[in-house]
C-alpha positions as CSV (number, residue, x, y, z in Angstrom):
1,X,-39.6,247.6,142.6
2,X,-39.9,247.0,138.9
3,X,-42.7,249.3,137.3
4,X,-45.8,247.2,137.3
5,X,-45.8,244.8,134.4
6,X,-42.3,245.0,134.2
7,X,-40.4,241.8,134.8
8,X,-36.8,241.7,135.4
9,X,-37.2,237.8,135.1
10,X,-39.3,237.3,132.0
11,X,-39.3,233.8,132.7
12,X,-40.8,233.5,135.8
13,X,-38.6,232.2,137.7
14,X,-38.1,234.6,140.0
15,X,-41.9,234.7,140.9
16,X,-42.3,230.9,140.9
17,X,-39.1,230.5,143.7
18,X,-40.9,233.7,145.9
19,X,-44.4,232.0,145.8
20,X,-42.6,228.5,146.7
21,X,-41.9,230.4,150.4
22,X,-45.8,231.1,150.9
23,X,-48.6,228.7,151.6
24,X,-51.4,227.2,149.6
25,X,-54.1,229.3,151.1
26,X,-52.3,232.4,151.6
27,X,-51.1,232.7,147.8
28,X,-54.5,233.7,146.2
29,X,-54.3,237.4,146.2
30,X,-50.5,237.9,147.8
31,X,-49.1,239.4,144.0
32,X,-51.3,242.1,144.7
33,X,-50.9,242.4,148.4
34,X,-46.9,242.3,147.5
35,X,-47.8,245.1,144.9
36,X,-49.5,247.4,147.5
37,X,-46.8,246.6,149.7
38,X,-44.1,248.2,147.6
39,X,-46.4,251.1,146.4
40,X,-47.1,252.3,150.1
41,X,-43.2,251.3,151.4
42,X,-41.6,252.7,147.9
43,X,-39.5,255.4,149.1
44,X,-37.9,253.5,152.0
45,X,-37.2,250.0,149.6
46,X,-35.8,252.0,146.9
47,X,-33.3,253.9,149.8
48,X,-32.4,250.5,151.1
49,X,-31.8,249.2,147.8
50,X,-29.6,251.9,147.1
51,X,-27.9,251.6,150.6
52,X,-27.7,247.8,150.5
53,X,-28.5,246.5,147.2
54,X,-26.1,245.5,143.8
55,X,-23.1,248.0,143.6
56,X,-23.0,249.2,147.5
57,X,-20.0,250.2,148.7
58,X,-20.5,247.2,151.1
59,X,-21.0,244.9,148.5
60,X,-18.3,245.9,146.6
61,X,-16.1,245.0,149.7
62,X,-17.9,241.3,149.8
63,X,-20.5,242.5,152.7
């Protein structure tokens, strides 16, 4: 959801754990598909984020 280029983990190791959960030959390409994901879903992720993400009113209950 960051704005591309943007890293919220300027490590890497966000990245490096989320590419661990996709196989060898499906990794070649899937930043990008990931990117074009967000782009075309971006309205609905950002509401669900809002709804469900860091500082909900569910989360702030332990949910």
């Amino acid at each position: 959801m960051a704005a591309p280029g943007e890293r919220h983990w300027p490590d890497g190791a966000f990245l490096d754990v989320a590419l661990s959960a996709v196989r060898t030959e499906e990794r070649q390409g899937y930043i990008e598909r990931l990117e074009a994901f967000v782009e075309q879903h971006r309205a609905r992720l950002e509401e669900l984020l809002h709804a469900y993400g860091p500082g909900n009113r569910p989360a702030s209950h332990g949910r």
